[in-house]
Residue frames relative to the residue before (quaternion, step in Angstrom):
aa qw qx qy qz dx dy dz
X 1.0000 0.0000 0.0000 0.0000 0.00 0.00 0.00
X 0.0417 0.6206 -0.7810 -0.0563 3.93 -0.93 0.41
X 0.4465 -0.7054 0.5342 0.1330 2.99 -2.27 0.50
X 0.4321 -0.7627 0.4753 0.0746 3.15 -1.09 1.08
X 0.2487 -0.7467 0.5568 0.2655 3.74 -0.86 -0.07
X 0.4740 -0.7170 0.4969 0.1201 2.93 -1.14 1.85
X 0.7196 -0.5559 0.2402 0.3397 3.15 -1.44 0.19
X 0.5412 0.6578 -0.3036 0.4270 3.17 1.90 -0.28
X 0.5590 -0.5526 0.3440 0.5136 3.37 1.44 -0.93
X 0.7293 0.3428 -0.3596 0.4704 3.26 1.19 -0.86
X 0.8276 -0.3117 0.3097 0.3493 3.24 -2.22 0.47
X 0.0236 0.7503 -0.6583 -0.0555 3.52 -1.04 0.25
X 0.4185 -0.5598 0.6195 0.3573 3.79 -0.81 0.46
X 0.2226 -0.7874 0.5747 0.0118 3.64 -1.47 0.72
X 0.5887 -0.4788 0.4242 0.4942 3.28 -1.60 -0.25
X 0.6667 -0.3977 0.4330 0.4582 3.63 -1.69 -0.26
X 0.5349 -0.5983 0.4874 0.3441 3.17 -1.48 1.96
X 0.4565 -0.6659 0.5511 0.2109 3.37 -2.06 0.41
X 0.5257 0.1990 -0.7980 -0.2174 1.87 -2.52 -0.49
X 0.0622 -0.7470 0.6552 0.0935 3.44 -0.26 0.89
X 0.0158 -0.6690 0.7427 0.0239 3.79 -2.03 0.99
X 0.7467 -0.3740 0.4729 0.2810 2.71 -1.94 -0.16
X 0.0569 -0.8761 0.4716 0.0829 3.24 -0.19 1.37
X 0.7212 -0.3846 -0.1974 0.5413 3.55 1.46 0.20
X 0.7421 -0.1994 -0.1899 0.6112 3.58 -0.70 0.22
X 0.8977 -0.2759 -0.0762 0.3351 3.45 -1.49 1.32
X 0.3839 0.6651 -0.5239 0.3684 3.55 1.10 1.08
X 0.1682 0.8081 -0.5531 0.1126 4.02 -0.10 1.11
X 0.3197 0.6835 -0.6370 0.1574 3.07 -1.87 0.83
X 0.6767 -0.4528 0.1780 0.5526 3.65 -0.52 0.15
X 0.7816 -0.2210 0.2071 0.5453 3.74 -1.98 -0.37
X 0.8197 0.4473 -0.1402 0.3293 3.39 0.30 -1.41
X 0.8715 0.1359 -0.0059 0.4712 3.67 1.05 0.00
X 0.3088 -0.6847 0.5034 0.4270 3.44 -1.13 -0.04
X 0.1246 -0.8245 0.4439 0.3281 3.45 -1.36 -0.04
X 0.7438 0.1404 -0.1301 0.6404 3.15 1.45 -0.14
X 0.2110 -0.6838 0.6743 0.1824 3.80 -1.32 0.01
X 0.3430 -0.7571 0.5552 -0.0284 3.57 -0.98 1.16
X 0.1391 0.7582 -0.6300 0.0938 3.50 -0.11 1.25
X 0.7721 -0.4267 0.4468 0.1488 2.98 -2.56 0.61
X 0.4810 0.6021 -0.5661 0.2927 3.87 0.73 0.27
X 0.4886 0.5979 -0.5261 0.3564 3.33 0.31 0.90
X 0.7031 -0.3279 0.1414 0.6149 3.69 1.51 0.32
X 0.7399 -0.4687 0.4062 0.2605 3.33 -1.74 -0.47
X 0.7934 0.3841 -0.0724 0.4666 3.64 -1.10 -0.40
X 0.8474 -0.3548 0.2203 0.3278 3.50 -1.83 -0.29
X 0.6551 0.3952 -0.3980 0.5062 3.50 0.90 -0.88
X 0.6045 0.4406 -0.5023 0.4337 4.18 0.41 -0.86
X 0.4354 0.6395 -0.4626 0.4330 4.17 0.96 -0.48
X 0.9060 0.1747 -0.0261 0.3846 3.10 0.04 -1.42
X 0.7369 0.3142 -0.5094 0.3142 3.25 0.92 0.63
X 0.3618 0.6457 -0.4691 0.4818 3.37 1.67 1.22
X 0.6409 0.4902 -0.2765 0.5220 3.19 1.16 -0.45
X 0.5821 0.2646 -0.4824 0.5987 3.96 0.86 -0.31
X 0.6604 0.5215 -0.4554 0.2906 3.93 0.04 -0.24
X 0.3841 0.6061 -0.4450 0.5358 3.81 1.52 -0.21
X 0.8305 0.3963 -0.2115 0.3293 3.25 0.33 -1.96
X 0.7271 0.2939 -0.3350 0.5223 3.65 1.00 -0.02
X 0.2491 0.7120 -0.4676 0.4607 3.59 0.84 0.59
X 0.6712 0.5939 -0.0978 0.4327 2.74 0.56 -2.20
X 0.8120 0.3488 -0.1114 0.4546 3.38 0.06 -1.47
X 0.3397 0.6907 -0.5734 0.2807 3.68 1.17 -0.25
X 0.6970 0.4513 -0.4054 0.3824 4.37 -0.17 -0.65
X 0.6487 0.4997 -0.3680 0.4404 3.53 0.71 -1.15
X 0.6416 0.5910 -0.3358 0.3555 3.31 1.09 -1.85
X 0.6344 0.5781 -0.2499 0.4481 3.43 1.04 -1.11
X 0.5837 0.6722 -0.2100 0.4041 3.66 0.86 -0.69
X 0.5449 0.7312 -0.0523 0.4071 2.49 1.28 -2.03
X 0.7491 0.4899 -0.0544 0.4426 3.25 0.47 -1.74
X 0.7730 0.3868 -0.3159 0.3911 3.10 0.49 -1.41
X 0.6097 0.4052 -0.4306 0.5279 4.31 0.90 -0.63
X 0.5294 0.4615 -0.5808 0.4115 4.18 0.83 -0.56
X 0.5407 0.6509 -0.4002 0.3517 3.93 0.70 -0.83
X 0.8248 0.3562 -0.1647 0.4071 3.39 0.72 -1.25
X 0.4962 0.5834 -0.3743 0.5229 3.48 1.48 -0.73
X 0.8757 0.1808 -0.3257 0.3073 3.81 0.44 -1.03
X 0.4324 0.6904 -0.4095 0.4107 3.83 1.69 -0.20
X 0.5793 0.6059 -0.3041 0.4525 3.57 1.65 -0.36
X 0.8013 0.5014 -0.0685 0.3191 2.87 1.06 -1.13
X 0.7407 0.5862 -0.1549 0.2892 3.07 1.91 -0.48
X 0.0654 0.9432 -0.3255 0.0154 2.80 1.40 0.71
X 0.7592 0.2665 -0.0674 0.5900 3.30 1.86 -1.07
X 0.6836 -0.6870 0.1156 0.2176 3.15 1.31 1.19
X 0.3673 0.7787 -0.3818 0.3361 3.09 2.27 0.11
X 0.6507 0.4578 -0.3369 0.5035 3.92 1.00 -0.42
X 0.4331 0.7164 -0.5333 0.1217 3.60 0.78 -0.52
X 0.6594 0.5938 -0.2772 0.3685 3.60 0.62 -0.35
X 0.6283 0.4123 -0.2380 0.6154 3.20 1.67 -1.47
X 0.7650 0.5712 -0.2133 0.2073 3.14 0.52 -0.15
X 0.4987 0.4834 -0.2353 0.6799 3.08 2.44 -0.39
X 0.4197 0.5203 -0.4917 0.5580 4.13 1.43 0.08
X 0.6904 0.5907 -0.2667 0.3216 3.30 0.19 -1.55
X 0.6702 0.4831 -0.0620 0.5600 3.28 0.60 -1.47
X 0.6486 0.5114 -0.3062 0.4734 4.05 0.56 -0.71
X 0.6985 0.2519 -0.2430 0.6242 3.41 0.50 -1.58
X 0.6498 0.4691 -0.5100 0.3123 4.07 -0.34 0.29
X 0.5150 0.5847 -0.2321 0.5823 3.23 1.51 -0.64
X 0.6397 0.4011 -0.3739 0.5386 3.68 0.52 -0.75
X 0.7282 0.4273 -0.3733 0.3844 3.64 0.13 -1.22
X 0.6495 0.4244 -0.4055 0.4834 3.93 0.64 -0.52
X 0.5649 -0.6065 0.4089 0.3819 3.86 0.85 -0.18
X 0.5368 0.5327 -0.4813 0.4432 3.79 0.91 0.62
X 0.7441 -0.3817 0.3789 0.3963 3.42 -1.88 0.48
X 0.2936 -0.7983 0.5228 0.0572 3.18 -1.22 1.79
């Protein structure tokens, strides 16, 4: 685990540092481990296939996605001076809050 900075500012334990993949059929998490496994109870046949399979692929991407967020945070908290982001910016802030385990 390493620590991240919540949306509040203060430290929050976290999830396991990336890059996390697909280590084999829908078992993903970084070199050294699995964290999760991705099953089909979402129905039968080709489409429940493939939408377990886009759920691997954003699984997967969940650290970067998280990353992602945290410089979109600064790019738009910079910008709002005249309140035009205030919206993108209480999304932003929600789903970062959710991923550290506080009230989305």
């Amino acid at each position: 685990m390493h620590t991240n900075i919540s949306p509040s500012g203060k430290s929050a334990r976290s999830f396991t540092p990336g890059p996390w993949h697909e280590h084999s059929h829908r078992q993903i998490g970084p070199d050294a481990g699995i964290v999760c496994e991705v099953w089909s109870a979402i129905g039968w046949g080709d489409a429940a296939i493939q939408e377990a399979d886009a759920n691997v692929r954003l699984i997967a991407a969940a650290p970067e996605l998280y990353q992602a967020l945290q410089v979109a945070l600064v790019v738009v908290a910079g910008c709002n001076g005249d309140g035009y982001f205030n919206d993108q910016e209480c999304v932003i802030r929600a789903a970062l809050a959710k991923a550290v385990g506080g009230a989305a």
